[in-house]
DOVO-328661 format. One record per residue (C-alpha): residue in one letter; y, z, x. Coordinates in steps of 0.05 Angstrom, whole numbers, plus 5000, padded with zeros to 4 digits. Layout:
<nodes>
<type A&py Y&pz Z&px X>
...
</nodes>
This chain:
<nodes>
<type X&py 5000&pz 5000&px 5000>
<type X&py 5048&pz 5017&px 5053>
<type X&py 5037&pz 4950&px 5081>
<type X&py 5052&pz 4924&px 5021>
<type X&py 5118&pz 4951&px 5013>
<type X&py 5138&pz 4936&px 5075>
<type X&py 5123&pz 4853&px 5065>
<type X&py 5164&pz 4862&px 5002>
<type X&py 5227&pz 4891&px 5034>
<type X&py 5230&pz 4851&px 5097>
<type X&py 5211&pz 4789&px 5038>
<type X&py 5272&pz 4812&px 5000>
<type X&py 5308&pz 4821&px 5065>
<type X&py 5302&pz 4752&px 5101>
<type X&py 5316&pz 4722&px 5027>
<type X&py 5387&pz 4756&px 5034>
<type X&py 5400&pz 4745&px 5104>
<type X&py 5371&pz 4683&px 5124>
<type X&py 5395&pz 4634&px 5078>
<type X&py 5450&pz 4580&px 5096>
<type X&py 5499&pz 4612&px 5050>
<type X&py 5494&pz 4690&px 5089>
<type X&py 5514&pz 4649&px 5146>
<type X&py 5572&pz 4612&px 5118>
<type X&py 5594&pz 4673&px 5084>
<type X&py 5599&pz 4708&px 5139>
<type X&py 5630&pz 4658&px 5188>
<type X&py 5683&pz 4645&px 5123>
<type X&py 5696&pz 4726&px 5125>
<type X&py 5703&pz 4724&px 5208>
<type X&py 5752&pz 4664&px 5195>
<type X&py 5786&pz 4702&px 5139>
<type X&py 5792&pz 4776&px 5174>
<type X&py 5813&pz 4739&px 5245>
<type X&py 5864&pz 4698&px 5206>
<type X&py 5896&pz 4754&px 5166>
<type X&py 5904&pz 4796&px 5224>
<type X&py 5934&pz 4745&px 5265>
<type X&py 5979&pz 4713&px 5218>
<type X&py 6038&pz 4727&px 5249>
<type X&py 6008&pz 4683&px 5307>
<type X&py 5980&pz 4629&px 5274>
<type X&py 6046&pz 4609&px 5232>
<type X&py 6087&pz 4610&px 5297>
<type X&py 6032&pz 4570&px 5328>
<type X&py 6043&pz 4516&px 5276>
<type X&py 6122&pz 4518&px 5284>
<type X&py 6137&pz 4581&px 5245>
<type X&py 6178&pz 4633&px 5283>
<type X&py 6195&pz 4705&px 5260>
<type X&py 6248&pz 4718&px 5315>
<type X&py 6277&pz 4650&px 5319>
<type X&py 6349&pz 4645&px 5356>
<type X&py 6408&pz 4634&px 5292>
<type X&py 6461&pz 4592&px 5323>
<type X&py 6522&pz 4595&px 5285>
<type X&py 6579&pz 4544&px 5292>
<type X&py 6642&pz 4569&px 5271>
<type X&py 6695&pz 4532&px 5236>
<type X&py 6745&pz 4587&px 5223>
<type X&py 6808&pz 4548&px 5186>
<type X&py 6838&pz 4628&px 5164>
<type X&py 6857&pz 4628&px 5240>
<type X&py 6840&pz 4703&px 5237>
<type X&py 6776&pz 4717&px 5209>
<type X&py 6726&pz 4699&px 5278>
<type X&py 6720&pz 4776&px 5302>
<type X&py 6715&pz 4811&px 5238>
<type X&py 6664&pz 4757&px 5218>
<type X&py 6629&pz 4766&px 5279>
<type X&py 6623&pz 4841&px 5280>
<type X&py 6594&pz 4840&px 5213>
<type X&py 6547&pz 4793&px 5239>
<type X&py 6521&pz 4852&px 5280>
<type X&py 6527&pz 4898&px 5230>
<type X&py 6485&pz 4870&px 5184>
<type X&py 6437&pz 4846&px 5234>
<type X&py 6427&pz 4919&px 5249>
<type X&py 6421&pz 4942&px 5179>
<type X&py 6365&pz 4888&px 5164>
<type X&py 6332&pz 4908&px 5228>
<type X&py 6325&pz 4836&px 5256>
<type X&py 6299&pz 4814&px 5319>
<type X&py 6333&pz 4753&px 5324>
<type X&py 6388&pz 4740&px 5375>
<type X&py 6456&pz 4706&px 5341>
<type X&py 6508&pz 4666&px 5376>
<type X&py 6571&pz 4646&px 5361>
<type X&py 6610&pz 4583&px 5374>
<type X&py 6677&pz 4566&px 5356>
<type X&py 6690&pz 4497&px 5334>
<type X&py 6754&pz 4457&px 5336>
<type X&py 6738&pz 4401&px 5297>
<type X&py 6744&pz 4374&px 5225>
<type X&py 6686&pz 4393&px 5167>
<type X&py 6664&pz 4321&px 5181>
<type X&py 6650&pz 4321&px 5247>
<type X&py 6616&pz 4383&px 5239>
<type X&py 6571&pz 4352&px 5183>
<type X&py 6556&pz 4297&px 5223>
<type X&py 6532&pz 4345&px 5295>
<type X&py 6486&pz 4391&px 5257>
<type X&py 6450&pz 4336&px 5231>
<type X&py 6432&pz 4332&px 5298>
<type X&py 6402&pz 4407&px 5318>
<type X&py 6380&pz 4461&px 5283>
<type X&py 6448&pz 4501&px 5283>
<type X&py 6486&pz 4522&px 5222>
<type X&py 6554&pz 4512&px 5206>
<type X&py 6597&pz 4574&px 5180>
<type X&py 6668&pz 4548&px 5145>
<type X&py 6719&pz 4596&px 5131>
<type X&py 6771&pz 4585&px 5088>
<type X&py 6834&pz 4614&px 5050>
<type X&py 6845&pz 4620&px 4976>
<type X&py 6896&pz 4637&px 4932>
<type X&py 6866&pz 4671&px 4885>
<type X&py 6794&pz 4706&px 4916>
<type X&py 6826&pz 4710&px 4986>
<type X&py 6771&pz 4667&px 5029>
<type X&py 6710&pz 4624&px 5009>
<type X&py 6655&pz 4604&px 5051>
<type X&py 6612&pz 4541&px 5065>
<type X&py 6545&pz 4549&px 5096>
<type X&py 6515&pz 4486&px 5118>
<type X&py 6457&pz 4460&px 5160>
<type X&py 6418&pz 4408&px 5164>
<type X&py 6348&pz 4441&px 5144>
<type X&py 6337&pz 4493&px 5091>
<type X&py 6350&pz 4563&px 5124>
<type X&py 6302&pz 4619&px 5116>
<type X&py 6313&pz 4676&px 5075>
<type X&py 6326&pz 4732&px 5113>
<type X&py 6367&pz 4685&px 5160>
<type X&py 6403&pz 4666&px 5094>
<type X&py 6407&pz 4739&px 5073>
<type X&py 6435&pz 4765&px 5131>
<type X&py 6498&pz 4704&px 5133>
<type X&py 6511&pz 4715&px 5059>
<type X&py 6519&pz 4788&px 5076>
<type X&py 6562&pz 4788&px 5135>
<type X&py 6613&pz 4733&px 5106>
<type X&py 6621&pz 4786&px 5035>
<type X&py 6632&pz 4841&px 5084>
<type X&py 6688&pz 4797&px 5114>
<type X&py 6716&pz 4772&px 5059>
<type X&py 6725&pz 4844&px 5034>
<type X&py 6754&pz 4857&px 5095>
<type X&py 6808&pz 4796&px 5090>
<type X&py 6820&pz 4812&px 5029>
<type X&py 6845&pz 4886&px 5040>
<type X&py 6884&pz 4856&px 5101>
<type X&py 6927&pz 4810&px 5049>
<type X&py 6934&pz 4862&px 5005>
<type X&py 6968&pz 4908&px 5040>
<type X&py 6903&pz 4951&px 5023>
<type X&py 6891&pz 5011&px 5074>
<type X&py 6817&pz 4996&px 5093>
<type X&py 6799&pz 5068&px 5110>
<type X&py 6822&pz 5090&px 5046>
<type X&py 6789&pz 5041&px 5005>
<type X&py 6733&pz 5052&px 5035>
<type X&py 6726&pz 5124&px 5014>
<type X&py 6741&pz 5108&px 4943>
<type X&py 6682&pz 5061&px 4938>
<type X&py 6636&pz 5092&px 4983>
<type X&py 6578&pz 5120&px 4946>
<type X&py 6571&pz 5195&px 4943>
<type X&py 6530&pz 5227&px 5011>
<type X&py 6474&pz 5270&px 4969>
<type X&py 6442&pz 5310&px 5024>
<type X&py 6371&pz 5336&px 5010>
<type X&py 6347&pz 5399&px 5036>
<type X&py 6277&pz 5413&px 5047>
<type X&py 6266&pz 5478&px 5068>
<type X&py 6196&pz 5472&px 5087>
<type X&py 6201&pz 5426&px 5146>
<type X&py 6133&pz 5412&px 5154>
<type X&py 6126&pz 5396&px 5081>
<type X&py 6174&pz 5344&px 5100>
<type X&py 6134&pz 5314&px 5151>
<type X&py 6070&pz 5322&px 5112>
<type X&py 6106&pz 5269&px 5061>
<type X&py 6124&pz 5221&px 5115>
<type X&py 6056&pz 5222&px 5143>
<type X&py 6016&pz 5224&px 5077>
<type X&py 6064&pz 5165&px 5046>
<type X&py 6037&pz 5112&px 5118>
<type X&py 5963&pz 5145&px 5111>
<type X&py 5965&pz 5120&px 5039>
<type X&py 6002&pz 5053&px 5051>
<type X&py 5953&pz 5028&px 5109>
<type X&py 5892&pz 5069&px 5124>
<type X&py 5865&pz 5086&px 5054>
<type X&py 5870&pz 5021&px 5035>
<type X&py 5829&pz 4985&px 5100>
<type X&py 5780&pz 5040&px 5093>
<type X&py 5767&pz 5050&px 5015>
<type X&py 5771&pz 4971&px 4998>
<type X&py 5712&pz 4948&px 5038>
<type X&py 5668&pz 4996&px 5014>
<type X&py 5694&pz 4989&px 4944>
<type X&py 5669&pz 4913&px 4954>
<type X&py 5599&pz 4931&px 4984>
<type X&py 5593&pz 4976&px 4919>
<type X&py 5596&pz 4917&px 4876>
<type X&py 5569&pz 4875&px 4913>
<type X&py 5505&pz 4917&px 4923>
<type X&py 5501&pz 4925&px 4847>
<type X&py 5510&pz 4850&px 4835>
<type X&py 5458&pz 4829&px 4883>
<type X&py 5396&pz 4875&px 4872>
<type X&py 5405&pz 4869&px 4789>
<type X&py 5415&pz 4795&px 4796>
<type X&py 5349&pz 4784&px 4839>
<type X&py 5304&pz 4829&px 4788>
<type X&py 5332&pz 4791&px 4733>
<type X&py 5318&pz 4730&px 4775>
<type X&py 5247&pz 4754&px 4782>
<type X&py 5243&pz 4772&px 4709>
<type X&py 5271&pz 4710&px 4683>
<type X&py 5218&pz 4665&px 4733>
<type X&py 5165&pz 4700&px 4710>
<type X&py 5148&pz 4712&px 4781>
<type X&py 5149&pz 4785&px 4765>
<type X&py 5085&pz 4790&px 4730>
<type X&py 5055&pz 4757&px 4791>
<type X&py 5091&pz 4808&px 4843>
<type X&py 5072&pz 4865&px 4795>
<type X&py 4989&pz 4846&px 4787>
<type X&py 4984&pz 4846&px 4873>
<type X&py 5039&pz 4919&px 4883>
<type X&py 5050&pz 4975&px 4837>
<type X&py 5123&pz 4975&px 4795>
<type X&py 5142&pz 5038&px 4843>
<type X&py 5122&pz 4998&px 4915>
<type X&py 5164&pz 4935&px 4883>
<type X&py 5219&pz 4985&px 4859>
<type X&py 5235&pz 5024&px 4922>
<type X&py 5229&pz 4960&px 4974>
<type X&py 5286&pz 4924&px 4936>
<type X&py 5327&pz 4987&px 4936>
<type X&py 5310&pz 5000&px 5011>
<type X&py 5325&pz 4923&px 5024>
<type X&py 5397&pz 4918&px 4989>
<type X&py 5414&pz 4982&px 5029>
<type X&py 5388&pz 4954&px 5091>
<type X&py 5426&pz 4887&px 5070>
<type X&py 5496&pz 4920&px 5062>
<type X&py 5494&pz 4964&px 5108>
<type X&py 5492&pz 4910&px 5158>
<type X&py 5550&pz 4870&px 5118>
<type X&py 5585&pz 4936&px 5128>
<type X&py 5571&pz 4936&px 5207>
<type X&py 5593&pz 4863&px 5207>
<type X&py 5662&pz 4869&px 5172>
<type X&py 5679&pz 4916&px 5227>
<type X&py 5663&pz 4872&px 5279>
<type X&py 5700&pz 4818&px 5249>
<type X&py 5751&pz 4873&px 5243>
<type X&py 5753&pz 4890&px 5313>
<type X&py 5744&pz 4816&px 5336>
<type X&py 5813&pz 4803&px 5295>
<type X&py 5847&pz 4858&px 5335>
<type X&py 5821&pz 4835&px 5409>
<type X&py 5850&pz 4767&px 5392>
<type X&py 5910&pz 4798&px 5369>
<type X&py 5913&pz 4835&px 5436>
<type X&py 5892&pz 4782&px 5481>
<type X&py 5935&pz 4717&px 5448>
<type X&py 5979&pz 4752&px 5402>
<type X&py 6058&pz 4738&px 5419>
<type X&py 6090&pz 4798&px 5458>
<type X&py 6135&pz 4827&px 5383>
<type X&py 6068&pz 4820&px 5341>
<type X&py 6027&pz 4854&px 5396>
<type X&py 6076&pz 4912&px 5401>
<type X&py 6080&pz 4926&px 5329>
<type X&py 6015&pz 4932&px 5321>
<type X&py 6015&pz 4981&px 5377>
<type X&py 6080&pz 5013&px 5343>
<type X&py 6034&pz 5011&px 5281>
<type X&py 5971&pz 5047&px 5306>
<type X&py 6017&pz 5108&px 5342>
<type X&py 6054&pz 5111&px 5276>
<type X&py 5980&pz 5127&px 5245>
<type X&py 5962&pz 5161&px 5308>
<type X&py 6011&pz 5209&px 5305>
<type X&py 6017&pz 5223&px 5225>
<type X&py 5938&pz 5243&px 5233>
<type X&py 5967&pz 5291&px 5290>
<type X&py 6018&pz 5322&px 5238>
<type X&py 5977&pz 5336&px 5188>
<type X&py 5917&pz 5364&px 5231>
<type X&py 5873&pz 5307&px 5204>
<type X&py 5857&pz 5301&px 5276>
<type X&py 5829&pz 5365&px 5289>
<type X&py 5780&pz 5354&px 5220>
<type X&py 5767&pz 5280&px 5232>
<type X&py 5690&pz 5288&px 5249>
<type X&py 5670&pz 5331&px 5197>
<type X&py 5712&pz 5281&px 5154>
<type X&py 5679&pz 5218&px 5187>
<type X&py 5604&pz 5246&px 5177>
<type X&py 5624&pz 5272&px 5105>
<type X&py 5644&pz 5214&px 5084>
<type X&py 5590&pz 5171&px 5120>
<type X&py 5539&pz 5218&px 5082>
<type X&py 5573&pz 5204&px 5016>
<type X&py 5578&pz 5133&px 5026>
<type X&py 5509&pz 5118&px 5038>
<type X&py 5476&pz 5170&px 4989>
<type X&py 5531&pz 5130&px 4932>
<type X&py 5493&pz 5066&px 4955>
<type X&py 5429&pz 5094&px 4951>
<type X&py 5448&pz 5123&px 4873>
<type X&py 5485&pz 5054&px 4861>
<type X&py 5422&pz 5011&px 4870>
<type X&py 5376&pz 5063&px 4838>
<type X&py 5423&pz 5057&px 4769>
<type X&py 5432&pz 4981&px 4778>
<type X&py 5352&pz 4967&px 4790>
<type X&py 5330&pz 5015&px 4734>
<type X&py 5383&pz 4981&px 4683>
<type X&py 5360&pz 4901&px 4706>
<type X&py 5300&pz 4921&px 4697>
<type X&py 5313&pz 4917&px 4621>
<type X&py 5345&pz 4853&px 4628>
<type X&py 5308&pz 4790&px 4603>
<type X&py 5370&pz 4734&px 4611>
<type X&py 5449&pz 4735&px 4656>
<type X&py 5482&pz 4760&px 4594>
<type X&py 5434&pz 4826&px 4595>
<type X&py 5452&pz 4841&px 4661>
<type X&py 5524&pz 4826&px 4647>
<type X&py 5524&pz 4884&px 4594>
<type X&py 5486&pz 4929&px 4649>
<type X&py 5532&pz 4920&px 4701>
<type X&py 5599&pz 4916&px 4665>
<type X&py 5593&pz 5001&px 4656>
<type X&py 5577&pz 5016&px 4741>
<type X&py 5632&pz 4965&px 4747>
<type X&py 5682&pz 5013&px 4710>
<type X&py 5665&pz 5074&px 4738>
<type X&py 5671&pz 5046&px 4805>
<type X&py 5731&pz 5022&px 4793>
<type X&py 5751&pz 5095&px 4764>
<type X&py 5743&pz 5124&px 4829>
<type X&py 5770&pz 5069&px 4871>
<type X&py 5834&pz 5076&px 4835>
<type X&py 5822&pz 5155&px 4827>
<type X&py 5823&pz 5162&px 4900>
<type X&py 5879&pz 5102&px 4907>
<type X&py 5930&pz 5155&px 4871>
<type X&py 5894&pz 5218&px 4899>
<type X&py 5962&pz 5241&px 4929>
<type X&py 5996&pz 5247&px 4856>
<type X&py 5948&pz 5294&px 4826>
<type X&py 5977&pz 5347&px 4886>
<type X&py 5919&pz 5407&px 4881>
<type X&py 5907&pz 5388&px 4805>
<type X&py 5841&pz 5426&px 4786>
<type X&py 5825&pz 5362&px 4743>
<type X&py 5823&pz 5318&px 4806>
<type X&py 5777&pz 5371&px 4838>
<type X&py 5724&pz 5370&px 4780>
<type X&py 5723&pz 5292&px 4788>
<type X&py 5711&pz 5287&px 4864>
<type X&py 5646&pz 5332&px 4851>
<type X&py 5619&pz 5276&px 4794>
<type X&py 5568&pz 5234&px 4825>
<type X&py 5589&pz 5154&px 4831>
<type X&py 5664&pz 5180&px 4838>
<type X&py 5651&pz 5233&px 4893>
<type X&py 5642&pz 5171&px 4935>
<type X&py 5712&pz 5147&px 4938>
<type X&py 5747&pz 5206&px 4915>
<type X&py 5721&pz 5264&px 4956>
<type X&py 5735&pz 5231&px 5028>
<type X&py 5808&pz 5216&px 5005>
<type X&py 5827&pz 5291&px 4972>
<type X&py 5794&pz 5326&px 5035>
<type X&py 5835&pz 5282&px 5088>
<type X&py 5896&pz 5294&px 5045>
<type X&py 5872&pz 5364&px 5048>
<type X&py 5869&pz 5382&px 4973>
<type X&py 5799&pz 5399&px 4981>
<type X&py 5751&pz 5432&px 5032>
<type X&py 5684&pz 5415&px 5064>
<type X&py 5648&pz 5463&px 5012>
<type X&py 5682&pz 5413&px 4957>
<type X&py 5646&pz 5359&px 4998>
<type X&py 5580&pz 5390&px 4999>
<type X&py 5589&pz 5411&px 4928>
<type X&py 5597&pz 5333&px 4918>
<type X&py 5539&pz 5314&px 4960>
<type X&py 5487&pz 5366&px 4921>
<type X&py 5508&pz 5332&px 4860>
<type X&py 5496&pz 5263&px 4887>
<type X&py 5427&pz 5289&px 4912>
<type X&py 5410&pz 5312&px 4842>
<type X&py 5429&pz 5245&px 4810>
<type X&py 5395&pz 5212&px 4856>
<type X&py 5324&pz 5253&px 4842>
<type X&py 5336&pz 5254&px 4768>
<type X&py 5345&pz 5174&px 4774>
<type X&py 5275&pz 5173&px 4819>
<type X&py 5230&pz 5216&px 4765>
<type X&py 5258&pz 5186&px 4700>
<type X&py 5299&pz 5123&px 4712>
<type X&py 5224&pz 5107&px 4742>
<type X&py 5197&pz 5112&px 4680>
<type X&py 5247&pz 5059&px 4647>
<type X&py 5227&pz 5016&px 4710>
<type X&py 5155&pz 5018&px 4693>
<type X&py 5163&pz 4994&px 4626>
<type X&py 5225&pz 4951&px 4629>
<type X&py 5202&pz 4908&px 4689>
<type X&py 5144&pz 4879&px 4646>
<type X&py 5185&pz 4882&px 4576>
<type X&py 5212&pz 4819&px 4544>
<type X&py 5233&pz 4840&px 4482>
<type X&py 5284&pz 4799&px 4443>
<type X&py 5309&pz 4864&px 4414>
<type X&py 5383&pz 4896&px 4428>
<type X&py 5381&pz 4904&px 4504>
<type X&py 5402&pz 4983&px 4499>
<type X&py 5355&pz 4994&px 4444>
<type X&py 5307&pz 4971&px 4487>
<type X&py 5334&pz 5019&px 4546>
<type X&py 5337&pz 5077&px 4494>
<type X&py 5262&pz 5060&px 4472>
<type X&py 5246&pz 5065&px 4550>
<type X&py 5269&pz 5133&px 4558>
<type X&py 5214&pz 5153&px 4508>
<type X&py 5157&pz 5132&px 4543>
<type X&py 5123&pz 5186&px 4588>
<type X&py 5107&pz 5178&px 4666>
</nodes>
């Protein structure tokens, strides 16, 4: 027998992994993870550049409006935090001639001129469309100097004027500096790590679900079953599909952080010099907010709790999944089956998505000990610290209990549903399952 059920999972195995479309799957997702990680790259490869140089020609026909214009040019360069570096150059000539010389380079012409009744107007002009932020940061310096004109021909005191419209300074006083911190920290954990970490295996949770229920339905629907089930008993067939789909993602899982780390060594070895620093400015900006909230000090008993969790949820996830196909006899059974374990998946991804909110809530506790929730949720409350390692365990004895009440009587739904093609209501038929004895 044990032979047996080893032939059947590496069987189920090798009809996962060596099939034409694993491997173009998985080169797609290398392509994919390498490209998104290196986007910055690859669009300045092709002519895109994020720190291009803005040359500015200058037509100034006020006769007095170059240096204010050009120190809001700063200014506002500084409050959009932009890389770029931004010359200016005067120019003598006509709005003709200047038409006719930036149709020739990639410069953009600046005219300033006087009006009556708004003071000065403004004519941007270029050859090619500018890009936003480029755009953003022109429109923005010539309204800061035509505000500034416009006081100057009004008489209008600019100091003064400026405290009158200035918006009120609101100071905020948190007495608990490291509270304060703790935000700052918490708001980029949330924003970048939860997010690379809890969507992949969010992804292998479905996935896992879709593939072991579609290939017993498969099996069902074939009528290849029947064959399989007169050579192995229903618990040998059971347990080498569940062992093989774990096996199977599990190994997607290793793979996606290859392709992870493969994206970030290309980054590092070809990246351009500003993308390659901010990703380094990126990673001590994590670094460091782990540091302040002590994550650091708790991140291997947070690593091996939520390892344990992960791949006991698997283990529970393709338990529920194979027990419910089992009952399936067509695709739109299984779509009924699977539509449920979709939801409460999705309940915990989005549970532990917004775990921050719920701030020491004793409802948000309660949920991260509930078994195909605990999975997501628990890892995010205790590395936001709203829960300890004895919520954790509490979470992991509750998954081990599903699990072994799954094994002794989801079994018994197994045995009968693998065999059972009954045009009746599929969940009558799952309810009529329950009945039988083991």
């Amino acid at each position: 027998m044990t032979s047996k059920f080893w032939f059947l999972t590496k069987q189920s195995l090798n009809k996962k992994v060596k099939t034409k479309w694993f491997l173009f799957a998985n080169l797609l997702l290398l392509v994919v993870l390498v490209g998104i990680i290196n986007m910055d790259s690859i669009i300045s490869f092709f002519g895109g550049d994020f720190s291009s140089d803005i040359e500015i020609v200058l037509l100034d026909e006020t006769k007095e409006s170059k240096e204010i214009f050009e120190q809001n040019l700063t200014f506002s360069k500084e409050t959009l935090d932009l890389d770029n570096d931004i010359s200016v150059e005067v120019y003598s000539g006509n709005l003709d001639k200047l038409k006719e010389e930036l149709k020739e380079n990639d410069k953009i012409g600046i005219v300033l001129e006087k009006d009556n009744d708004v003071y000065m107007k403004a004519k941007i002009i270029s050859d090619t469309k500018i890009d936003t932020m480029s755009y953003q940061l022109l429109v923005q310096a010539l309204n800061q100097t035509k505000a500034q004109v416009a006081m100057k021909y009004a008489n209008i005191d600019p100091i003064q004027l400026q405290k009158i419209t200035s918006n009120v300074e609101i100071e905020r006083l948190i007495l608990d500096t490291e509270a304060k911190t703790d935000d700052e920290a918490m708001s980029l954990i949330m924003g970048t790590v939860f997010p690379t970490v809890i969507l992949p295996f969010f992804m292998l949770v479905i996935f896992l679900v879709q593939m072991i229920g579609t290939e017993i339905n498969e099996e069902k629907t074939t009528k290849s079953m029947e064959i399989i089930i007169s050579n192995v008993s229903p618990k040998t067939h059971f347990f080498s599909k569940v062992l093989a789909s774990n096996v199977f993602v599990l190994m997607q899982g290793a793979l996606l952080l290859i392709y992870g780390g493969i994206g970030l060594l290309v980054k590092t070895l070809f990246g351009t010099s500003t993308s390659s620093s901010s990703l380094t400015s990126t990673f001590n900006d994590i670094w460091n907010s782990l540091g302040q909230m002590g994550i650091m000090d708790r991140l291997p008993e947070i690593i091996i709790s939520a390892l344990v969790l992960m791949i006991l949820s698997f283990i529970a996830y393709s338990l529920i999944a194979g027990i419910l196909a089992s009952m399936t006899v067509n695709m739109e059974d299984f779509q009924q089956i699977q539509t449920p374990i979709m939801m409460v998946c999705l309940l915990g991804y989005y549970l532990s998505i917004m775990a921050g909110v719920f701030n020491g809530s004793i409802f948000i506790r309660v949920l991260s000990y509930v078994p195909f929730i605990s999975c997501l949720l628990s890892p995010a409350l205790l590395v936001i610290g709203q829960i300890g390692i004895f919520d954790v365990l509490i979470s992991v004895l509750f998954l081990i209990i599903t699990i072994w009440i799954m094994i002794k009587y989801g079994f018994r739904i197994y045995k009968v549903g693998i065999l059972n093609y009954s045009t009746d209501k599929m969940w009558k038929r799952l309810w009529n399952a329950t009945k039988q004895k083991g």
